[in-house]
C-alpha positions in Angstrom: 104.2 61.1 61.9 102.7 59.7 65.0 101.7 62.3 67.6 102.6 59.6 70.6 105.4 61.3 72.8 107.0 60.2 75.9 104.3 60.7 79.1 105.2 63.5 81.0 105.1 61.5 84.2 108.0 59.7 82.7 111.5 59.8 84.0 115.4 60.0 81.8 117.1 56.7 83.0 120.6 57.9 83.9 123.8 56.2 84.4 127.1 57.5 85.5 129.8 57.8 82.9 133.6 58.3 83.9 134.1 60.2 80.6 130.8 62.4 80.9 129.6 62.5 84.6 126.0 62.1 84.3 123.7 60.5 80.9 120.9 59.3 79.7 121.4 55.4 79.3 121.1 53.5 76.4 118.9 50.9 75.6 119.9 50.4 72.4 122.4 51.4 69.4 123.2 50.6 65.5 126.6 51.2 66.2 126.8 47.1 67.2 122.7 46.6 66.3 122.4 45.1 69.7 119.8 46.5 72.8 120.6 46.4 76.5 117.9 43.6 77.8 118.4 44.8 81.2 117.4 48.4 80.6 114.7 47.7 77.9 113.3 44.9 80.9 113.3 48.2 83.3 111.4 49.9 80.9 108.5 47.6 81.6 108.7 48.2 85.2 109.4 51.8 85.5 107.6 54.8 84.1 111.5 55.8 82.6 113.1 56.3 79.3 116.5 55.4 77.4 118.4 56.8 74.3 119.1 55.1 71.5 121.6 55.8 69.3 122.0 56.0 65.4 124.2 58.0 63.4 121.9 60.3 61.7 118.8 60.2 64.3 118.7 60.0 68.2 115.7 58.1 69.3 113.9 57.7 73.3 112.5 55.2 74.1 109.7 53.7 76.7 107.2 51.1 76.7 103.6 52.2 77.2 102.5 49.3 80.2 98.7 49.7 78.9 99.2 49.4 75.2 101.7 46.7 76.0 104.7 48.1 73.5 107.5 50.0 73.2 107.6 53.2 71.4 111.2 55.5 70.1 110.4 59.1 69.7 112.9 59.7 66.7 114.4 63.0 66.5 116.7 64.5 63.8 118.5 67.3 63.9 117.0 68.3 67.8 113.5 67.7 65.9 110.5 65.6 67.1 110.1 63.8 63.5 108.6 60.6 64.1 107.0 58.0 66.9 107.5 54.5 66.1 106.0 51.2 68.3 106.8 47.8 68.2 106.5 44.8 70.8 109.8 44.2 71.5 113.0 46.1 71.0 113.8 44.0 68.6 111.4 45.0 66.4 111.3 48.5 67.2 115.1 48.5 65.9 113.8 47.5 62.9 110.8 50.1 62.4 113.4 53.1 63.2 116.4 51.5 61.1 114.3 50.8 58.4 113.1 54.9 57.3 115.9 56.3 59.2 119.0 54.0 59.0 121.0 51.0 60.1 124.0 53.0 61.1 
């Protein structure tokens, strides 16, 4: 398992649901396999983080400005299991889905 976890100088990016009030937004999800380009190209500009969504893992999600990449904290069951980095969100998809699922 990586040790890399989210900076502590980073913030949750929120949005407001009708349903919920306030959450953490998502950058990306396997329910439809897509990310949110306009929230992953925030995370490039802001030192904030997104959720992403699978069915049996919830993942966070930044990108590291010096390292140049983004990186999902995977947790399972409320547990830090895994960090995982790619260069684009595309890619990072695929590092998570790949051990931890494509649902």
């Amino acid at each position: 398992m990586s040790k890399a976890t989210i900076p502590k100088s980073y913030k949750r990016m929120t949005k407001v649901s009708q349903l919920f009030g306030v959450v953490t937004a998502t950058a990306m999800t396997n329910y439809n396999g897509i990310h949110d380009e306009k929230i992953c190209d925030s995370l490039k500009k802001e030192k904030m983080f997104a959720q992403y969504s699978g069915q049996d893992f919830c993942g966070l999600v930044w990108f590291d400005k010096r390292k140049k990449k983004y990186f999902c904290e995977v947790h399972c069951y409320h547990s830090h299991v895994d960090t995982k980095e790619a260069d684009t969100p595309e890619e990072l998809m695929e590092e998570v889905s790949e051990k931890y699922g494509y649902e």
